[in-house]
N, CA, C and O of each residue as an XYZ file, in Angstrom:
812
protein
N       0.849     -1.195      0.000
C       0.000      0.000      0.000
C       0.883      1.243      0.000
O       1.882      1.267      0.719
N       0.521      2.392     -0.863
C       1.284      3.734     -0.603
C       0.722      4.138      0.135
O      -0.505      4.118      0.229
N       1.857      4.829      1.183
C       1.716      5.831      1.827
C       1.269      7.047      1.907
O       2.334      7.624      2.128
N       0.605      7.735      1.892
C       0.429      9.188      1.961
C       1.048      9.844      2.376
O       1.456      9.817      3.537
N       1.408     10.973      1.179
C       2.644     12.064      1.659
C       2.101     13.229      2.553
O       0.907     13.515      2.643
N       2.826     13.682      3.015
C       2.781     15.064      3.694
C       2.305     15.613      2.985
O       2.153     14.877      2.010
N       1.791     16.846      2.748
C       1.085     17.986      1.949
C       2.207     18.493      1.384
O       3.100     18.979      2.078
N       2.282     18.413     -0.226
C       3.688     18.828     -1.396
C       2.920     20.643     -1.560
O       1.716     20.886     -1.647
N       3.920     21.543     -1.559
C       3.368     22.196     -2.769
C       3.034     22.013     -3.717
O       3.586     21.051     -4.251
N       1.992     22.730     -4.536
C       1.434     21.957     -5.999
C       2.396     22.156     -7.166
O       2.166     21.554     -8.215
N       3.751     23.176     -7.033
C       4.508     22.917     -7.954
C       5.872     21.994     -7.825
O       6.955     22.142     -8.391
N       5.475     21.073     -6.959
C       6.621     19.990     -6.046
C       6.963     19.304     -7.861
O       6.179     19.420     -8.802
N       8.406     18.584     -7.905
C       8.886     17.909     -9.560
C       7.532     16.655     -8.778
O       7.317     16.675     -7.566
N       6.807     15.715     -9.697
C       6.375     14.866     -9.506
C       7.004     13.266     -8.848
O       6.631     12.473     -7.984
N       7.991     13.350     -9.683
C       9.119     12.555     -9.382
C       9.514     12.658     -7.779
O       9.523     11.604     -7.142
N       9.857     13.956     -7.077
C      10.241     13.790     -5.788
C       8.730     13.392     -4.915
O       8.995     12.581     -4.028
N       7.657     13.653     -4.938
C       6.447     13.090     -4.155
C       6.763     11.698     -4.895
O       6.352     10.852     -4.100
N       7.210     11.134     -5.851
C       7.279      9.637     -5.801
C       8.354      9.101     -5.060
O       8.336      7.965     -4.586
N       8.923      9.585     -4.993
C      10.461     10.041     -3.908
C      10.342      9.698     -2.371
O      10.996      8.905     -1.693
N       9.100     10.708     -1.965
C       9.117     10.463     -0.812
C       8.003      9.279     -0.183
O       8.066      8.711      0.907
N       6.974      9.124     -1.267
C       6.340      7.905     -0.905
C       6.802      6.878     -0.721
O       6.348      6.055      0.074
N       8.092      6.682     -1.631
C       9.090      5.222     -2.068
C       9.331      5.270     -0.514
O       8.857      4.432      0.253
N      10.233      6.493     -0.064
C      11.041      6.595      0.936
C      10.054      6.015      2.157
O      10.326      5.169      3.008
N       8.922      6.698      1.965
C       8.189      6.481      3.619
C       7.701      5.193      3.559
O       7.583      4.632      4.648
N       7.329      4.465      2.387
C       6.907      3.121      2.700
C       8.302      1.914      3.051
O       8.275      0.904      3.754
N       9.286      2.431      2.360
C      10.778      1.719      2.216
C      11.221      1.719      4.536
O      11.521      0.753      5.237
N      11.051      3.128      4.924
C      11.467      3.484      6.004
C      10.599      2.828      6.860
O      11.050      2.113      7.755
N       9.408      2.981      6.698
C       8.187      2.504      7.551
C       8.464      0.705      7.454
O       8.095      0.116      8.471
N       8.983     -0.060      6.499
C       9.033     -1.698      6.403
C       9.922     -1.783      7.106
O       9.788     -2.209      8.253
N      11.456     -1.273      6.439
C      12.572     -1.923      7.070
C      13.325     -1.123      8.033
O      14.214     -1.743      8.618
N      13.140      0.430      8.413
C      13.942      1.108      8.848
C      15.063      2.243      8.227
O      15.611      2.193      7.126
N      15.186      3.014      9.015
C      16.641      3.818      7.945
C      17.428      2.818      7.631
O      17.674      2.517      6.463
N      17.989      2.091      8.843
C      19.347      1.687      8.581
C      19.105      0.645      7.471
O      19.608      0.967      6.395
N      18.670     -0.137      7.484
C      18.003     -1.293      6.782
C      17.388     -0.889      5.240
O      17.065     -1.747      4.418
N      17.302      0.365      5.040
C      16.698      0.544      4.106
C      18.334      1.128      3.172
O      19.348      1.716      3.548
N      17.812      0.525      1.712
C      19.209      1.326      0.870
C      18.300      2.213     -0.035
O      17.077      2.283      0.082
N      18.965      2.802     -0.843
C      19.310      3.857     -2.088
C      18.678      2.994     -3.123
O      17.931      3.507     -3.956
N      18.904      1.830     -3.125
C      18.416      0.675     -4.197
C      16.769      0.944     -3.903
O      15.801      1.341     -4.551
N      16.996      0.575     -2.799
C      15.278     -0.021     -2.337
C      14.349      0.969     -2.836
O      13.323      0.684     -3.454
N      14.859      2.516     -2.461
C      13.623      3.698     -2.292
C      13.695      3.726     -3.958
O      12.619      3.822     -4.548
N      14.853      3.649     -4.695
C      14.367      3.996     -6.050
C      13.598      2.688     -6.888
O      12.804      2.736     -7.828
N      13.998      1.864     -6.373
C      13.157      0.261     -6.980
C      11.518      0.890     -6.973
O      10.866      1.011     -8.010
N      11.020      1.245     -5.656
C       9.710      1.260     -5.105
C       9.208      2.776     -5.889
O       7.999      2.953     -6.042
N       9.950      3.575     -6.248
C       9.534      4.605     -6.879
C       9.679      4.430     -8.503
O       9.584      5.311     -9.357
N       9.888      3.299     -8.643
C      10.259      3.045     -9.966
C      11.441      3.780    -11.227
O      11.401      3.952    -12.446
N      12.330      4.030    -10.246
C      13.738      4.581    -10.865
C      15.236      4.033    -10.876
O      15.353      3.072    -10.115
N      16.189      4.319    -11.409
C      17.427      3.937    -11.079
C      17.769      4.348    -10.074
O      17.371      5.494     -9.865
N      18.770      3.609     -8.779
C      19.158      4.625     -7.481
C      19.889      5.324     -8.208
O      19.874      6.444     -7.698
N      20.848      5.336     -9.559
C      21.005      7.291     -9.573
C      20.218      8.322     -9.636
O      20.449      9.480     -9.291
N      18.825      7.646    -10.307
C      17.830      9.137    -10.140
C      17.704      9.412     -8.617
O      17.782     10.625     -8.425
N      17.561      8.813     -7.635
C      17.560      9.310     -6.406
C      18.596     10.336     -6.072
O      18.174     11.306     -5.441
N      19.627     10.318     -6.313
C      20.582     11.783     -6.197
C      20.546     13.238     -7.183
O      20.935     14.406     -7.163
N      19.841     12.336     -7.981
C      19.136     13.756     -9.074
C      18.430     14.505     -8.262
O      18.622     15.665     -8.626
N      17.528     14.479     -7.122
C      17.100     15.027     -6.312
C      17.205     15.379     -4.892
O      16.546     16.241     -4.310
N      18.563     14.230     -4.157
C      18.346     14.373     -2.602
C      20.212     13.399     -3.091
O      20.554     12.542     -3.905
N      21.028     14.381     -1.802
C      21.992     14.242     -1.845
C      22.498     12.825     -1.288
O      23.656     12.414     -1.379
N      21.395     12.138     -0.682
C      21.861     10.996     -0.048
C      20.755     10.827      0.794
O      19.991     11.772      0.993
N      20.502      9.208      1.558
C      19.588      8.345      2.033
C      19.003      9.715      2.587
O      18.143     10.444      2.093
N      19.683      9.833      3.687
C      19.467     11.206      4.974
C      18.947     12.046      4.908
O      18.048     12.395      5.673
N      19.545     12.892      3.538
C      18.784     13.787      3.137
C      17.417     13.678      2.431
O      16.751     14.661      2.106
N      17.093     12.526      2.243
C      15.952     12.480      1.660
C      15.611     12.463      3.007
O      15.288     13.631      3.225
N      15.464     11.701      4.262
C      14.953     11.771      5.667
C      14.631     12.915      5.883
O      13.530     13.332      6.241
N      15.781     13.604      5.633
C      15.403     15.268      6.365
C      14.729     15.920      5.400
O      13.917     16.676      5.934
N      14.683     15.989      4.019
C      13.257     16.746      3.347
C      11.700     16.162      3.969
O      10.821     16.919      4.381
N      11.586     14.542      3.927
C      10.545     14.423      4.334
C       9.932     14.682      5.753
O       8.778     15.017      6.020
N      10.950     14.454      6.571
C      10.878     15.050      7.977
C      10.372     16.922      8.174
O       9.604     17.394      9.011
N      11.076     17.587      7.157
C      10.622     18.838      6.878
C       9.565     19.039      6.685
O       8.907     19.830      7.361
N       9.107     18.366      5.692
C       7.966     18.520      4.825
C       6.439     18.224      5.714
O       5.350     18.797      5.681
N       6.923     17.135      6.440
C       5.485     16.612      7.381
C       5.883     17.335      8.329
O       5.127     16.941      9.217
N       6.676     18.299      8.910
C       6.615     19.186     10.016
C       5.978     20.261      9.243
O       4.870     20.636      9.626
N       6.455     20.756      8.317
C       5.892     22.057      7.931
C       4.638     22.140      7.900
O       3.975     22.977      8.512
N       4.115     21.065      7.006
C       2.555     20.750      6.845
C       1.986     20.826      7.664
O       1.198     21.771      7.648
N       1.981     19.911      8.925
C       1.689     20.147     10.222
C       1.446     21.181     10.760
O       0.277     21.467     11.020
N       2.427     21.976     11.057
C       2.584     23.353     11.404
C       1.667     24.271     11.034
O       1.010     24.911     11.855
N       1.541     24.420      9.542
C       1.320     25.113      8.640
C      -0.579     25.035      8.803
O      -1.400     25.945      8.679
N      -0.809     23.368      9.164
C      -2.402     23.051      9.372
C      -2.431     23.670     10.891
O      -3.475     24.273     11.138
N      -2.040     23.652     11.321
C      -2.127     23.797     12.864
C      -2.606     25.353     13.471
O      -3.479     25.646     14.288
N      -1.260     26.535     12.396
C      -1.716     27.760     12.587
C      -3.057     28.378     11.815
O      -3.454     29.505     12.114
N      -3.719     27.589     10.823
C      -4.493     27.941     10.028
C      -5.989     27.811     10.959
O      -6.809     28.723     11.059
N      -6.131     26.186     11.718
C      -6.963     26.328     12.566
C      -6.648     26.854     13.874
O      -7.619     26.772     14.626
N      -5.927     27.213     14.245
C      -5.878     28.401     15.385
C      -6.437     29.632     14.986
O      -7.117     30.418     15.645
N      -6.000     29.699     13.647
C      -6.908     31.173     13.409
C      -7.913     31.945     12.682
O      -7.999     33.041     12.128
N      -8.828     30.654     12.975
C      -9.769     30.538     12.223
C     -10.828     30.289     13.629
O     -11.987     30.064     13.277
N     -10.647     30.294     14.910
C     -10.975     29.366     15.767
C     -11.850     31.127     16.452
O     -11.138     32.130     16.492
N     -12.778     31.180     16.733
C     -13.701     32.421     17.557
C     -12.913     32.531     18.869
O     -12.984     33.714     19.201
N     -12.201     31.848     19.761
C     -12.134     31.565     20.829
C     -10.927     30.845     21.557
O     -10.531     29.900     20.875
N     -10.194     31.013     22.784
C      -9.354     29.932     23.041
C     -10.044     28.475     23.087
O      -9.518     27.504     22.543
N     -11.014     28.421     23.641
C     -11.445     26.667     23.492
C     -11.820     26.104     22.411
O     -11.802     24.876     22.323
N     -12.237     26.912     21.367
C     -12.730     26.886     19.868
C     -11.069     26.520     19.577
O     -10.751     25.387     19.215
N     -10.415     27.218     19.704
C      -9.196     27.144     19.427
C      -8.150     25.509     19.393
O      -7.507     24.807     18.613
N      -8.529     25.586     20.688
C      -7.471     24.363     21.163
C      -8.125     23.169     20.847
O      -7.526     22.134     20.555
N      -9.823     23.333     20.920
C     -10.396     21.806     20.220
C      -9.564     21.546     18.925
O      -8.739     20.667     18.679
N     -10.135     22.800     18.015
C      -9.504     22.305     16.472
C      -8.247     22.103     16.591
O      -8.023     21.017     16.056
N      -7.063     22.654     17.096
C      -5.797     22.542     16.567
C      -6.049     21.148     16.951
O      -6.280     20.318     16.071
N      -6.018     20.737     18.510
C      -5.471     19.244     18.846
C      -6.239     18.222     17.709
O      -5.644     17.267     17.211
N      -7.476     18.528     17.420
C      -7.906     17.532     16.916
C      -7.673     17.625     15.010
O      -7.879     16.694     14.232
N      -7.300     18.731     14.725
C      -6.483     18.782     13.659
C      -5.388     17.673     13.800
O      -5.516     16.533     13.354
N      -4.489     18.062     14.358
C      -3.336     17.332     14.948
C      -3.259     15.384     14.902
O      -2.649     14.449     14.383
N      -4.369     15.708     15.861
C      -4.679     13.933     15.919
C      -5.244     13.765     14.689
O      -5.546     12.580     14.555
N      -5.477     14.312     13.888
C      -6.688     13.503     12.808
C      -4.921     13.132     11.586
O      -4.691     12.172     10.851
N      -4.130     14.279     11.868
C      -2.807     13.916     10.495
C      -1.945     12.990     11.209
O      -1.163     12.355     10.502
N      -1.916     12.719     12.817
C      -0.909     11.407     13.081
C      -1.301      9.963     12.633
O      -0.470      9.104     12.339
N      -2.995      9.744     12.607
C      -3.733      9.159     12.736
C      -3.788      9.008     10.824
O      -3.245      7.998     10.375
N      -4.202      9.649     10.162
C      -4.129      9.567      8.591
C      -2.955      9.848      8.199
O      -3.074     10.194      7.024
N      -1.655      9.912      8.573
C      -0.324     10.192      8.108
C       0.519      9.321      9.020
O       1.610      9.707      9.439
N      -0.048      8.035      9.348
C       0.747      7.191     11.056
C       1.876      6.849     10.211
O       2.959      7.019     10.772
N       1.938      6.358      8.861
C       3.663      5.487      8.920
C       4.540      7.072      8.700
O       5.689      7.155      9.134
N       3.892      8.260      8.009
C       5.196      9.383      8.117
C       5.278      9.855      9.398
O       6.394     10.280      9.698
N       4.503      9.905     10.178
C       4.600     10.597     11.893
C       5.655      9.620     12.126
O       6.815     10.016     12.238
N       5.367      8.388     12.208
C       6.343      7.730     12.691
C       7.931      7.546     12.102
O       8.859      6.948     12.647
N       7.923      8.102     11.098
C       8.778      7.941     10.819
C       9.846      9.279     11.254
O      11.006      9.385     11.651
N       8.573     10.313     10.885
C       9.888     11.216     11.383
C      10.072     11.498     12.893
O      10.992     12.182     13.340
N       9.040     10.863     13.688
C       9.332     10.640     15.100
C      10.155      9.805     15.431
O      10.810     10.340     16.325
N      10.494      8.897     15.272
C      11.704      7.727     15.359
C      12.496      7.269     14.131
O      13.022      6.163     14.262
N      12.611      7.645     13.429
C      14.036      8.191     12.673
C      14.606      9.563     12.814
O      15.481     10.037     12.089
N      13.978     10.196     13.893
C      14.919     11.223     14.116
C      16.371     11.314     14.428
O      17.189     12.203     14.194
N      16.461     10.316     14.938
C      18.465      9.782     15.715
C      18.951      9.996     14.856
O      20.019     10.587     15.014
N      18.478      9.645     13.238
C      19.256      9.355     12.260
C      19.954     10.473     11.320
O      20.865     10.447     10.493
N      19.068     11.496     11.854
C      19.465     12.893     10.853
C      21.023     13.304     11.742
O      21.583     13.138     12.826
N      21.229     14.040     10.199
C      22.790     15.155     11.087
C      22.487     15.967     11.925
O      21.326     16.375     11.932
N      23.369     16.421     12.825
C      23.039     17.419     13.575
C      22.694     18.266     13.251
O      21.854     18.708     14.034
N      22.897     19.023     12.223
C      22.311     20.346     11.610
C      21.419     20.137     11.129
O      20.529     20.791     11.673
N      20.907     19.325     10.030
C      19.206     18.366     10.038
C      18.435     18.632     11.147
O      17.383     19.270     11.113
N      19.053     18.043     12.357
C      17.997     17.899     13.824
C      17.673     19.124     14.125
O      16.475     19.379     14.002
N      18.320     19.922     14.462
C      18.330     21.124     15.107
C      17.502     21.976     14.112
O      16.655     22.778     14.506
N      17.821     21.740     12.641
C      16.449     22.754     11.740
C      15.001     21.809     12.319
O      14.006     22.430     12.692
N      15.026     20.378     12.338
C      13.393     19.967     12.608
C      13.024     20.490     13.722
O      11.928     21.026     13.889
N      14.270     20.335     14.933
C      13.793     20.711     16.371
C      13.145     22.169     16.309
O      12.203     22.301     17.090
N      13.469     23.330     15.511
C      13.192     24.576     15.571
C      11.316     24.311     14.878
O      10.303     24.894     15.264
N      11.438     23.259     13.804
C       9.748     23.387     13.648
C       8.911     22.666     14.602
O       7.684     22.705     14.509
N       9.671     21.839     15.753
C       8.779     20.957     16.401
C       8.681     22.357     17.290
O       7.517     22.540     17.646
N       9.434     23.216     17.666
C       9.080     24.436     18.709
C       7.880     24.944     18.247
O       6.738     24.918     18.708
N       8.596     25.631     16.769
C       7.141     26.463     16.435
C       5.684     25.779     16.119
O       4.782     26.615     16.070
N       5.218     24.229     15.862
C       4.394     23.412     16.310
C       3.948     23.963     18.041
O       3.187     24.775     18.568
N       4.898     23.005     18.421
C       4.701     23.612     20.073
C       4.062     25.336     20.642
O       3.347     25.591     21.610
N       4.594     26.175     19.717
C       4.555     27.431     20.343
C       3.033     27.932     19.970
O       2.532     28.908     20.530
N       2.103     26.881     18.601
C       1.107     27.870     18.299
C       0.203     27.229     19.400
O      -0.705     28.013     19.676
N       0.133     25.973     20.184
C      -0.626     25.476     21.289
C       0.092     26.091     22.906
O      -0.524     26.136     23.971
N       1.253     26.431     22.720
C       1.178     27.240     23.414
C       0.912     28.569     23.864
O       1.085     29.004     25.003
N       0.402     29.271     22.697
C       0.166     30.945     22.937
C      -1.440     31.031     22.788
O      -2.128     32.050     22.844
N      -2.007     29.222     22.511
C      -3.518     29.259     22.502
C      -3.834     29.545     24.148
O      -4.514     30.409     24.702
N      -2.919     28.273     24.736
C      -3.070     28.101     26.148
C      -3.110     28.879     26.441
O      -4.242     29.360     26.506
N      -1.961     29.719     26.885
C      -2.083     31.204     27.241
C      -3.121     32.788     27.268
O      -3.308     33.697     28.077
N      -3.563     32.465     25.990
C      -4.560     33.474     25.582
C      -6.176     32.461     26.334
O      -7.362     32.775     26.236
N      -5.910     31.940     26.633
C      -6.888     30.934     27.587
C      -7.150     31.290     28.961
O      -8.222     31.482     29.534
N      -5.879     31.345     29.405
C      -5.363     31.896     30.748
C      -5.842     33.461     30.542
O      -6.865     33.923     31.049
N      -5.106     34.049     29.876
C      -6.097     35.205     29.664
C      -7.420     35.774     29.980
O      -8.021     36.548     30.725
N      -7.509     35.126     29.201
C      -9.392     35.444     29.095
C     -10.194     34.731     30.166
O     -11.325     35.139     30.431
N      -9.694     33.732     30.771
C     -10.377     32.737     31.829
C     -11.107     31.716     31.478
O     -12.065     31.174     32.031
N     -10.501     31.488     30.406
C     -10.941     30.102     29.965
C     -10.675     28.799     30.720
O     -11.471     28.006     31.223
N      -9.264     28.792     30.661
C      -8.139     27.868     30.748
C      -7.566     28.186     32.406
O      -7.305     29.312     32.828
N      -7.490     27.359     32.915
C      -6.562     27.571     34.314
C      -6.115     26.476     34.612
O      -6.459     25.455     35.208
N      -4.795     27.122     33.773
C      -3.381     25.667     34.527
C      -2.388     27.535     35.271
O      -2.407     28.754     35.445
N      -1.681     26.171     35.399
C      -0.671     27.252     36.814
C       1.239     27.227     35.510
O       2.273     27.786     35.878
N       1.105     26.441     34.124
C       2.229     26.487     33.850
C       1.727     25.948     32.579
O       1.276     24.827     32.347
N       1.945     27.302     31.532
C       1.250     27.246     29.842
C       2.181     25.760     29.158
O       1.686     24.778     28.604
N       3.429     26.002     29.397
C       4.492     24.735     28.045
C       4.258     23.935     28.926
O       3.829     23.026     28.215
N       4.182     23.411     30.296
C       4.571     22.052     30.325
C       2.833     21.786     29.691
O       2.818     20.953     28.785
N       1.956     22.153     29.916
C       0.422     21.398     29.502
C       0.324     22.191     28.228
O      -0.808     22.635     28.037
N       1.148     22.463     27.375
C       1.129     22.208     25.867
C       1.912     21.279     25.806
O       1.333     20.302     25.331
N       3.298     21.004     26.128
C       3.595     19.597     25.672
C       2.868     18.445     25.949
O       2.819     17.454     25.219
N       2.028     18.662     27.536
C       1.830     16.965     27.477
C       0.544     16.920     26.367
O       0.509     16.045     25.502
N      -0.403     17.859     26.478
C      -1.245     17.781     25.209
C      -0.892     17.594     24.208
O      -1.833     17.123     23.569
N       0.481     17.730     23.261
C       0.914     17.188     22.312
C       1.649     15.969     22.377
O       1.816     15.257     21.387
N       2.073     15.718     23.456
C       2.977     14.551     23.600
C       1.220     13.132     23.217
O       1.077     12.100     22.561
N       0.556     13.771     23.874
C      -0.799     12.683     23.890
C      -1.159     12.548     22.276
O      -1.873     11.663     21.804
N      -0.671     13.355     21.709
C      -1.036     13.623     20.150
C      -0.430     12.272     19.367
O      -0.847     11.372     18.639
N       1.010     12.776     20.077
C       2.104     12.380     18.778
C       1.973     10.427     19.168
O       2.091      9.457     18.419
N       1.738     10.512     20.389
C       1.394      8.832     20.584
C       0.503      8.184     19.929
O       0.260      6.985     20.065
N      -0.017      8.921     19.204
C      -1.315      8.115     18.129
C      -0.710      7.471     17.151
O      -1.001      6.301     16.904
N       0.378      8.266     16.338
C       1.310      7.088     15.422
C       1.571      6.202     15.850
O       1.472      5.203     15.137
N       2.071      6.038     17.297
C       2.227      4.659     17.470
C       1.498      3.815     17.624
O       1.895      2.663     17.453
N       0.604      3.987     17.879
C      -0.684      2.575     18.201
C      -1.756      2.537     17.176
O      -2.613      1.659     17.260
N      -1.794      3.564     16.042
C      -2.698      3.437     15.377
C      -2.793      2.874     14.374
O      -1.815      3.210     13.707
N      -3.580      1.982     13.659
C      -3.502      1.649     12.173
C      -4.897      1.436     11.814
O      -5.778      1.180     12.635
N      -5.103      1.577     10.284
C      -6.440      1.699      9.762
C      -7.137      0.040      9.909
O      -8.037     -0.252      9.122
N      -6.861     -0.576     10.523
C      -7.600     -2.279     10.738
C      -8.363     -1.983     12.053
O      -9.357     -2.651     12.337
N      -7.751     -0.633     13.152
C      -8.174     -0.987     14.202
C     -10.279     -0.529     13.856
O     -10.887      0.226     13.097
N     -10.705     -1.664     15.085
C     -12.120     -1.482     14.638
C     -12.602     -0.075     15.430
O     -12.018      0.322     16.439
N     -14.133      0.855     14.630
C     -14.776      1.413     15.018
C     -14.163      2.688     15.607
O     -14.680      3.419     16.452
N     -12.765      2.852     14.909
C     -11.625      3.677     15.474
C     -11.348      4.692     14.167
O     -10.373      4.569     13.426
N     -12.107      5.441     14.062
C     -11.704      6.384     12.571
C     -10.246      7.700     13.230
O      -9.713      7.632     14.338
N      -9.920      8.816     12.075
C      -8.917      9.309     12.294
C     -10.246     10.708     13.038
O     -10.040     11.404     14.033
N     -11.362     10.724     12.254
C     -12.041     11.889     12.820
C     -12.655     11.558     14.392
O     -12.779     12.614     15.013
N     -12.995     10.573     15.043
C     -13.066     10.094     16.296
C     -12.018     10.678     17.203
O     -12.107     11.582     18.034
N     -10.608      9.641     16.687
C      -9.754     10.132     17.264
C      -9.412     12.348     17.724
O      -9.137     12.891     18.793
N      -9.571     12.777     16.689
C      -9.916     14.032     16.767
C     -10.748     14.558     18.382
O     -10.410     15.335     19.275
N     -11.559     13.969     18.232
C     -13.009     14.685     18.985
C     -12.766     14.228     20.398
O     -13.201     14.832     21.379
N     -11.892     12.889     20.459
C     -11.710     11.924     21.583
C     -10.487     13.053     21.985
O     -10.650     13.502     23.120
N      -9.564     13.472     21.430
C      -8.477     13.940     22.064
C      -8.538     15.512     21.795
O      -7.467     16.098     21.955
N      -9.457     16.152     21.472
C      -9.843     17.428     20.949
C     -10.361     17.583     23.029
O     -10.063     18.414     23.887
N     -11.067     16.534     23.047
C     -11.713     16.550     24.542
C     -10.779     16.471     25.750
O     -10.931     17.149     26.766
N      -9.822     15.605     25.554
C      -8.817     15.253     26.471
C      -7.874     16.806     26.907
O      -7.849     17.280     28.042
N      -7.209     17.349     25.779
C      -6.858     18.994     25.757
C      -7.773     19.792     26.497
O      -7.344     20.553     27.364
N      -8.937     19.705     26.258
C      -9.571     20.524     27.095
C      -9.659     20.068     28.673
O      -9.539     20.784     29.667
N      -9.813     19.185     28.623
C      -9.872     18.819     30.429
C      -8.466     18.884     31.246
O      -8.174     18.870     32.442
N      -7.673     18.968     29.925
C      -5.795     19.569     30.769
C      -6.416     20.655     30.636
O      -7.229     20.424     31.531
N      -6.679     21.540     30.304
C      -6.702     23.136     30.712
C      -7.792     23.703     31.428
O      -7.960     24.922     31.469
N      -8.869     22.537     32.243
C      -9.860     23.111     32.880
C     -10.995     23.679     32.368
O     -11.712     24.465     32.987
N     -11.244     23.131     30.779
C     -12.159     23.971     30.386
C     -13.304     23.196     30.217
O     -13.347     22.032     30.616
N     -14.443     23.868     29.533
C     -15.364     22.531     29.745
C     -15.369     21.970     28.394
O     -14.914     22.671     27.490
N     -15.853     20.716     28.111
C     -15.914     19.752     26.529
C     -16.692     20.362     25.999
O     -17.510     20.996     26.665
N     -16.711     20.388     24.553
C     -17.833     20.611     23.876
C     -18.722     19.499     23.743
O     -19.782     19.625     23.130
């Protein structure tokens, strides 16, 4: 089965979204290490030299796609924050935004959640800066929560991380066999959970 990519720009070469599907289904079977240059271009249907026509090496293909499903992320995340009437309007949609792409995107979450070891240091440290700004738009929801008196925690980042930390655990346990378990459930189930870390009431 292919994977579903991260959200490409629409003028992405076609070839690299075949690129990174090869990659995420290749990564998601056998692993980085385990996985070669052969494999991702076999599955994308190319020579492994076309794979350097586009990405300097295994890694770097890791770290575009790792980019790419952070950005997306991100990118969905601030759109329903600000679109949201309200801090609790707010924090439902993002989280359950959130959960609905770990949940319909589980083998790339996972991948770029635990193939992270594998990037260079300068790789890590650019993803780590988008996992912040991820982090920072649930945290300035929280806050503006606290604000207004929505929300009453006593400490905004640590109860944005664990609300996301509850997020990002959905790649791991989730797959589309499980029964009576959709990605929009998941949403509403953990859209609810966020709110009861911040004291507010469920919708």
């Amino acid at each position: 089965m292919t994977t579903p990519t991260p959200s490409l720009p629409e003028h992405s070469n076609p070839t690299v979204v075949r690129l990174f599907e090869a990659a995420a289904d290749a990564f998601a079977d056998k692993g980085f290490h385990a996985t070669t240059t052969r494999d991702i271009a076999s599955r994308a249907g190319l020579s492994p030299a076309g794979v350097y026509v586009h990405f300097t090496s295994k890694e770097d293909l890791l770290f575009q796609l790792s980019r790419v499903g952070h950005e997306a992320a991100r990118d969905d995340l601030a759109a329903a924050a600000a679109a949201a009437d309200s801090p609790p309007h707010a924090l439902a949609e993002v989280i359950s935004a959130f959960a609905r792409w770990h949940a319909e995107q589980h083998q790339v979450a996972r991948i770029v959640q635990y193939e992270f070891r594998h990037l260079s240091p300068d790789h890590q440290r650019e993803v780590l800066t988008l996992r912040r700004e991820i982090d920072g738009v649930v945290e300035r929801i929280i806050a503006e929560g606290v604000a207004s008196g929505d929300f009453h925690v006593t400490d905004t980042r640590a109860t944005a991380l664990a609300a996301l930390s509850l997020v990002v655990d959905v790649a791991r346990w989730y797959h589309p066999g499980i029964k009576r378990t959709t990605p929009e459930q998941i949403g509403r189930t953990y859209a609810n959970l966020a709110l009861r870390l911040v004291g507010a009431r469920e919708d």
